[in-house]
C-alpha positions as CSV (number, residue, x, y, z in Angstrom):
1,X,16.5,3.6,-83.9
2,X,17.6,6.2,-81.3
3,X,20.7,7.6,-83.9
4,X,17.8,8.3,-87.1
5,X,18.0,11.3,-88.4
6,X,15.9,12.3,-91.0
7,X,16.5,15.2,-93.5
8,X,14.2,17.1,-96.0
9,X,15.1,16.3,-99.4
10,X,15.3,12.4,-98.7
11,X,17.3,10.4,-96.6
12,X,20.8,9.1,-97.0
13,X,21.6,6.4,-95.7
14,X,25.0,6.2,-94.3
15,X,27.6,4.0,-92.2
16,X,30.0,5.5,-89.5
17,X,33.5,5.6,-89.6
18,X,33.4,5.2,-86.3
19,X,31.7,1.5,-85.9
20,X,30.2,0.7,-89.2
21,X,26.7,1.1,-88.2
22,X,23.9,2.1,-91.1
23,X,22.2,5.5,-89.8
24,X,20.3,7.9,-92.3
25,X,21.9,11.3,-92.2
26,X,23.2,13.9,-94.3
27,X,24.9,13.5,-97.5
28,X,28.2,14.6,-95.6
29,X,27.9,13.5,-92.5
30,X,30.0,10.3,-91.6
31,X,29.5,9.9,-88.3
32,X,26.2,9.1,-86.1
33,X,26.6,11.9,-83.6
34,X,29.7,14.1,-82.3
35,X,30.5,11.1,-79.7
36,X,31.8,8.3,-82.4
37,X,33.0,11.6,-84.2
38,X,35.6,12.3,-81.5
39,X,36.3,8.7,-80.5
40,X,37.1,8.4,-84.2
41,X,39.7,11.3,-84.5
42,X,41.1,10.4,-80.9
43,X,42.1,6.9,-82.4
44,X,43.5,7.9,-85.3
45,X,45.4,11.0,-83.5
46,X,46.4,8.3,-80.8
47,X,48.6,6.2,-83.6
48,X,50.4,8.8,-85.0
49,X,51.1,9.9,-81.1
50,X,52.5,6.6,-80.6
51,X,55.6,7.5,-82.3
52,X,56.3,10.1,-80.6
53,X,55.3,9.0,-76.5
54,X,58.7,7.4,-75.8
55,X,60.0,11.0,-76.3
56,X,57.5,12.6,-74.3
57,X,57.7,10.4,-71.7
58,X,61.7,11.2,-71.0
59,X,60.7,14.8,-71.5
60,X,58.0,14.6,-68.8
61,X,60.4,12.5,-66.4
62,X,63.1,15.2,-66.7
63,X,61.0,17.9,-66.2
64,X,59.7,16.0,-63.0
65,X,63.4,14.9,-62.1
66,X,63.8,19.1,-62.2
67,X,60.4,20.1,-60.3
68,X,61.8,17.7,-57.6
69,X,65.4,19.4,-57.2
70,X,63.3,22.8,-56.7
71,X,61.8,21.0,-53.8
72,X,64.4,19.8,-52.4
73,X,66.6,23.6,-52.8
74,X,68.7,22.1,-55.3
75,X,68.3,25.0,-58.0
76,X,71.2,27.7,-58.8
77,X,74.1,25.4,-57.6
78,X,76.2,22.9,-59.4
79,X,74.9,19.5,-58.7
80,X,76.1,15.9,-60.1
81,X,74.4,15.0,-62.8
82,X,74.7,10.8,-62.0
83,X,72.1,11.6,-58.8
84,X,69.7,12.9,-61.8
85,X,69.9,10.2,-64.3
86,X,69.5,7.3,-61.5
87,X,65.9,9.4,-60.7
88,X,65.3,9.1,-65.3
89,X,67.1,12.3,-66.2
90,X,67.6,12.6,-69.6
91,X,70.0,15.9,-70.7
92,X,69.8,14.7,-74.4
93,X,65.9,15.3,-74.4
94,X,64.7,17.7,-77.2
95,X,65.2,20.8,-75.5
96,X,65.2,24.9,-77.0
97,X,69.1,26.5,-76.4
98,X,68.6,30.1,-75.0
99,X,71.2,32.6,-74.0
100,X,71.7,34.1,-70.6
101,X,70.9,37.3,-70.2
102,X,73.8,37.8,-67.7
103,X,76.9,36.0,-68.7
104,X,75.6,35.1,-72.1
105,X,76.1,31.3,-71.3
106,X,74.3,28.7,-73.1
107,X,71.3,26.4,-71.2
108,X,68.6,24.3,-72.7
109,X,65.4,24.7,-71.7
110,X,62.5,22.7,-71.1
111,X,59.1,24.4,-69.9
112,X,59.7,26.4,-66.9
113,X,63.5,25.3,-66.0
114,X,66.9,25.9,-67.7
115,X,69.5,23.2,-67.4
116,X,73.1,23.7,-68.6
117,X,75.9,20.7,-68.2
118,X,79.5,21.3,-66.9
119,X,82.4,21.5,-69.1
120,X,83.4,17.6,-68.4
121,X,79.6,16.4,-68.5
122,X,79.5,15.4,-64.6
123,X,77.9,18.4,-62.9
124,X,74.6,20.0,-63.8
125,X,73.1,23.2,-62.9
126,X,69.1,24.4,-63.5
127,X,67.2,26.8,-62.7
128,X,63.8,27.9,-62.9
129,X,62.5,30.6,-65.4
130,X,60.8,32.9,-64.4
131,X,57.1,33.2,-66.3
């Protein structure tokens, strides 16, 4: 078998968590080799990301939505916020609030850009942070 491993002190034999297959290994070890070791944790790290990917994914499309108003000289002006949300813009996304530095003003923040909404919800302004 390609996956034996022996050890002094006698062999253990063992099956991975991984697949199930028999292997002799240490007394500790649970999986054949570092491969089924990381497919293992990646599985198990995958379901309890699955919860969360609808939420990443509207993060991810908003911060794209914002990449593409830089492109398109769209930043540091008062834009309406409908032409976002037909592109997937999402202003309720988890976000951090910070401060202005000049007027004090309140934006949310996500990544490299700062959003902040008009008083009546219809206009939106962002701008990009500098690093």
């Amino acid at each position: 078998m390609a996956h034996e491993i022996l050890q002094l002190g006698g062999p253990h034999l063992k099956a991975c968590k991984c697949c199930g297959l028999e292997f002799y290994g240490r007394r500790n070890q649970k999986f054949i080799d570092t491969t089924h070791k990381a497919n293992y944790n990646n599985q198990k790290n995958a379901v309890k990301r699955e919860k969360l990917s609808p939420v990443f994914k509207k993060m991810a499309t908003s911060y794209y939505v914002m990449e593409n108003c830089q492109r398109r000289d769209m930043l540091d002006r008062w834009i309406h916020i409908t032409d976002l949300i037909k592109e997937g813009f999402d202003a309720n996304i988890p976000t951090n609030l910070i401060k202005s530095k000049t007027d004090g003003k309140q934006f949310y923040k996500l990544l490299d850009y700062a959003f902040r909404l008009s008083e009546d919800g219809t206009k939106i302004i962002i701008h990009q942070l500098k690093s």
